[in-house]
N, C-alpha and C positions, 0 to 999 in steps of 0.2 A: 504493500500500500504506500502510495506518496502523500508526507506528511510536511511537504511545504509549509510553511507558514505558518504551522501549529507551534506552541509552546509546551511544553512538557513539564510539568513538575514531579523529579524522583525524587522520593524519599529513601534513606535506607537506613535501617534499624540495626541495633547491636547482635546479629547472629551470625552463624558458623556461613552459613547461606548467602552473605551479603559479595563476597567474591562474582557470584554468578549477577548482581547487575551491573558489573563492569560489561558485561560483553550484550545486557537490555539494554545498555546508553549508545554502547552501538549501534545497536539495531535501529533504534529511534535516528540515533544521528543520521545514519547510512539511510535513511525513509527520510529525510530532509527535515526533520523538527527541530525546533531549539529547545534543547533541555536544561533545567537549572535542577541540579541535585541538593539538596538538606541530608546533613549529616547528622547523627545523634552522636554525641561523644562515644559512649559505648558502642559505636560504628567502628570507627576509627582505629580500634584497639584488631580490625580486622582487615580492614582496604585502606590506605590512605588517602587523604582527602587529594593529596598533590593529581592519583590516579584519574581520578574523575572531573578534577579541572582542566586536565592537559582535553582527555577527550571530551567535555561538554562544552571546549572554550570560552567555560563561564564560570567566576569563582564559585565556590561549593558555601552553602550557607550553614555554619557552625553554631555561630554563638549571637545572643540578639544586641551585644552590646561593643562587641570588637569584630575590625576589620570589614572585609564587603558586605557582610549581615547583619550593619548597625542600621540604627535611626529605623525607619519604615520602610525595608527591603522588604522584609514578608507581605507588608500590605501591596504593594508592587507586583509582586510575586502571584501572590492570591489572586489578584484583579486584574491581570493577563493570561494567567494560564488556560489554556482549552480543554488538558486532564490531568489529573493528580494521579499520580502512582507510587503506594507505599510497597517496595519489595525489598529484603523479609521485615514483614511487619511483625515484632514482639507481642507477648504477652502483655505486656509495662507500654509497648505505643498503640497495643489495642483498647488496651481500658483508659489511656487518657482519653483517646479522639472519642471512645461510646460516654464520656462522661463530660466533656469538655475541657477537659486541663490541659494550658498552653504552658510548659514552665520549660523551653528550648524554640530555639529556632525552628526547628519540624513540626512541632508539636501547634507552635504561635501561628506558623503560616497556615498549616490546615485549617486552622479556623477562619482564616480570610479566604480559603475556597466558596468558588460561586461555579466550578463544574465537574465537570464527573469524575468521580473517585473511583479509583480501583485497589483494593488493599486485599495482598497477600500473607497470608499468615506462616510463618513457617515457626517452628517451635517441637520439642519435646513432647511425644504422643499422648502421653500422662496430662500433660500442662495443655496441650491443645481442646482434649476430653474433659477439661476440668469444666462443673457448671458454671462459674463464675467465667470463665474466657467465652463457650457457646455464648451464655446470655449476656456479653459484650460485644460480639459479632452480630447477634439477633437485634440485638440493638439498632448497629451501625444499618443493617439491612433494612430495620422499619422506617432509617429516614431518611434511604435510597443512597444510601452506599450501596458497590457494589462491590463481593466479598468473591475472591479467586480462592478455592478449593482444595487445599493440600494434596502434594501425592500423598501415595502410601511409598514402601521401603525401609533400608537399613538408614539410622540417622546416625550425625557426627557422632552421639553417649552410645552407641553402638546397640540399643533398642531398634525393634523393625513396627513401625506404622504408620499412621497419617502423621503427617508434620513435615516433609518434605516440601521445598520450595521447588515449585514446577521448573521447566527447562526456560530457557531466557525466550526461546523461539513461542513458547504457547503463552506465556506471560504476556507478549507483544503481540503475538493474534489477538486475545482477548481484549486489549488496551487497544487497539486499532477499533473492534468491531464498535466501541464506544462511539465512536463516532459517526457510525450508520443512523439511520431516521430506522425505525422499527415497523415498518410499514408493509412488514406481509407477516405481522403478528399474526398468530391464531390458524394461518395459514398451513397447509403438508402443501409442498411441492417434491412432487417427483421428478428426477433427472436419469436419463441413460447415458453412457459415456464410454468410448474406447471402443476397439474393434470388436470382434466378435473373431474366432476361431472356429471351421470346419476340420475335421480331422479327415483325413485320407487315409493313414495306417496308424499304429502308434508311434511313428516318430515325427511324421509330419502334415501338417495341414496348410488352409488357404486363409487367407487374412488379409488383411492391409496396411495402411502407413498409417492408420490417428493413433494416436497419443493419448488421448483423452484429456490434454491441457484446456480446451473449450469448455466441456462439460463440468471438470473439476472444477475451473474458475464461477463457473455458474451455480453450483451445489456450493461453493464456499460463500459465494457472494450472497447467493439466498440466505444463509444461515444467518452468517452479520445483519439481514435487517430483520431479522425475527421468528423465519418460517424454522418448522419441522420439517427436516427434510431426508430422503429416502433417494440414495444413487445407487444405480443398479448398473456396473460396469465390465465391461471383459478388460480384459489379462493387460494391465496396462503397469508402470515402474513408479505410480506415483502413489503419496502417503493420501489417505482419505481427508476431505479437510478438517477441520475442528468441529466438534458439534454435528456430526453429518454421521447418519444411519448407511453405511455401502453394503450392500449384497453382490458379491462377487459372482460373475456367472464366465462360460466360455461360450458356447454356440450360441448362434441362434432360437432355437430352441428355447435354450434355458434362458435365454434375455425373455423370450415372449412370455412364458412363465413367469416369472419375477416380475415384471412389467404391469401383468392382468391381475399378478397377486395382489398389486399395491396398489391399482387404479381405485377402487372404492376410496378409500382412504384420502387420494389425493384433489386438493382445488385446483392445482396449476401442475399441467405435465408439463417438459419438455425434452423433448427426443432428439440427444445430439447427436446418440451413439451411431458409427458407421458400421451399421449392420452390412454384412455379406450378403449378397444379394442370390449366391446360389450357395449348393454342398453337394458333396460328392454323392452319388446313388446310391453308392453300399463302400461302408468301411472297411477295407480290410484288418480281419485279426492278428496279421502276424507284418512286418516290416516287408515292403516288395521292392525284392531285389532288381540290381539290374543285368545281372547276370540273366544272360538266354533270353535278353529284348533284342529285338533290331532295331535301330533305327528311332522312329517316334513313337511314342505312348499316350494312349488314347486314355482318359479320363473321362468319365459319363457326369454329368451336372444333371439338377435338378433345382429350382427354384424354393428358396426359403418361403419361412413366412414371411409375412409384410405384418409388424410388428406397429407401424405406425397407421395404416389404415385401420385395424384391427380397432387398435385403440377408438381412430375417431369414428367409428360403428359404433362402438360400444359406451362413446365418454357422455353427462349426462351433459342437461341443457349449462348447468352452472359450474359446470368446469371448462377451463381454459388451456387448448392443446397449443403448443408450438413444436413447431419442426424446424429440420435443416434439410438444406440442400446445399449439397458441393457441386458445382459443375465445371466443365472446363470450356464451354460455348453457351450462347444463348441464354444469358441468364436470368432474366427477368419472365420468358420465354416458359421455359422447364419451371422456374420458382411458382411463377402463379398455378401453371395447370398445376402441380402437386399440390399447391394450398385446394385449389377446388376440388381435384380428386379425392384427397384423401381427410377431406372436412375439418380441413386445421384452423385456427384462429390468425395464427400468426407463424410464417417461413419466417428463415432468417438464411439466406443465400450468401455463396463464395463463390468465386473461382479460384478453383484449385493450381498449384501451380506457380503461382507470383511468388515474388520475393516477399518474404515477409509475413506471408499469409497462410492459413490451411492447415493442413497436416503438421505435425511436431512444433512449429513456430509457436513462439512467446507474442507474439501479435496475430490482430487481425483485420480484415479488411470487410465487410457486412454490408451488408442491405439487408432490409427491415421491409416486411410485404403484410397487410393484413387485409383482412376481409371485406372493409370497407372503404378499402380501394387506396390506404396511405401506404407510404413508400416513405423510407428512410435510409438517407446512405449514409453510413458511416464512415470519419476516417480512418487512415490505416491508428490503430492504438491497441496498447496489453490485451491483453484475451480479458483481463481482470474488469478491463475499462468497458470494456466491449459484453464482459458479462454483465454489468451492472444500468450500462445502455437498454438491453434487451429486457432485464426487471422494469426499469421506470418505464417502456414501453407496455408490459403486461400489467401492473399496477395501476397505468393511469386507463385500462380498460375492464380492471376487473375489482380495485380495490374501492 
């Protein structure tokens, strides 16, 4: 996610865990934020302050009375920032913020927060489970804080439970999604994603070049504004994204299964996945040699299902299908008859092939086709950008 122009406010508390937001400041940084970090003295005794000035090129706020943290820096602080992030938040910085007590620089500037909070707990599994911390947390929650979820695991005191401070990468998905509008709250949307696999014997089969970067951009980006959501994908190299139910499948087949299992369920389909379009007539059981062929080797095909018609036979009046089309001619052409063919709300067309666009590419280049006859071209931008294009198009016709 690009976080130009955003401000960031890290906090970091006195634990074994504070190590690991040296490399959250990154993250942020590397996403364009400006971050200002607050130390708690009992920090320090673990990262030093020098560490996180070099990379946040902005002094570290310490103390409320000496050096860049004097006079009304926190109120400054508080009154620009776009999100607060406490990682690892202590036991001792949970129960100040659930009770109000400013007596530090971290402590003083949270209370001059006016945006979203995100506080990570990390702590001793005893001390985490204590009723006193829960009902400091339940707290912070009733007055919309928002509270990131210990792992489980082996901790520094060499006990194994919750209290582990998540990895810097989910801490900063989570802190990013902060700043999506929640706008397909309440919502399932279904997503299909990645090729699909025919098998010819057991060692090889027919398949193609996606990647399934479209479809996961679209499943991650739905989750960030609130939906429930359900990806049903073939055999692809990427991690599921956060918050996202994936049903892993391989053929054909098994996508249309998974697919019609989840259709009830779901308000918003849509179907990125580059289903195969045929399969072999019969599988062989055992690997075919080529020993004792001549020449060329005939293959028999036979037509899949059509997973996406299927669907829009089947979807009711108040759910909302979208589809893809890749094509490599005629685009507008092929995009529309398949929206009318196969009773979609919304295509979302490519041509396969350019630079930059389509298959495995980290960008893409789209047009937007819907039923009542708008047209949307996009420019070439992130698959991410491009996935969140195509929500605000299905939002503003179904939310």
């Amino acid at each position: 996610m690009t976080l130009n122009g955003k401000h960031i406010f890290l906090g970091v508390t006195g634990g074994i865990a504070a190590y690991k937001c040296v490399e959250l400041l990154r993250l942020f940084k590397k996403a364009g934020a400006d971050v200002v970090v607050a130390m708690t003295r009992a920090a320090t005794r673990f990262v030093g302050p020098a560490t996180f000035e070099v990379l946040s090129e902005n002094p570290v706020l310490l103390d409320l009375w000496e050096g860049p943290g004097s006079g009304v820096a926190h109120i400054e602080v508080g009154s620009r920032s776009d999100l607060a992030v406490i990682a690892p938040a202590t036991a001792n910085c949970i129960g100040k913020l659930a009770h109000g007590i400013a007596d530090d620089a971290l402590t003083t500037t949270m209370l001059a927060m006016t945006c979203p909070v995100l506080i990570c707990p990390s702590m001793n599994t005893d001390m985490y489970q204590n009723i006193r911390v829960q009902k400091n947390l339940d707290l912070l929650e009733e007055t919309g804080i928002h509270i990131l979820d210990p792992d489980s695991g082996v901790l520094a005191c060499r006990t194994s439970g919750a209290g582990r401070l998540p990895e810097p990468w989910f801490i900063f998905d989570r802190a990013c999604a902060l700043f999506y509008k929640k706008d397909l709250k309440a919502k399932t949307v279904l997503v299909s994603a990645g090729p699909t696999v025919e098998p010819i014997d057991p060692v090889r089969f027919i398949s193609n070049h996606s990647s399934g970067k479209m479809g996961y951009a679209i499943a991650g980006a739905a989750e960030k504004r609130g939906a429930n959501v359900i990806l049903v994908s073939g055999p692809v190299s990427l991690d599921p994204p956060v918050g996202v139910t994936r049903v892993s499948v391989g053929s054909c087949d098994q996508m249309y299964d998974a697919m019609l299992e989840s259709l009830d369920q779901a308000d918003i389909i849509i179907k990125v996945a580059a289903v195969g379009d045929f399969k072999p007539v019969s599988v062989q059981a055992h690997k075919i040699k080529k020993s004792g062929t001549q020449g060329a080797v005939t293959l028999e095909l036979t037509q899949n299902k059509d997973i996406l018609k299927a669907i829009g036979l089947k979807k009711r009046k108040n759910q909302y299908l979208v589809g893809f089309a890749a094509e490599t001619r005629d685009l507008e052409t092929y995009a529309v008859g398949k929206m009318e063919k196969k009773q979609l709300d919304m295509i979302v067309a490519n041509i396969v092939g350019k630079s930059g666009s389509g298959f495995k590419a980290d960008t893409n280049k789209v047009k937007l086709f819907t039923r009542d006859g708008q047209v949307t071209d996009l420019p070439l931008m992130t698959k991410e950008k491009v996935a969140h294009a195509i929500l605000d198009a299905v939002v503003q016709a179904v939310v």
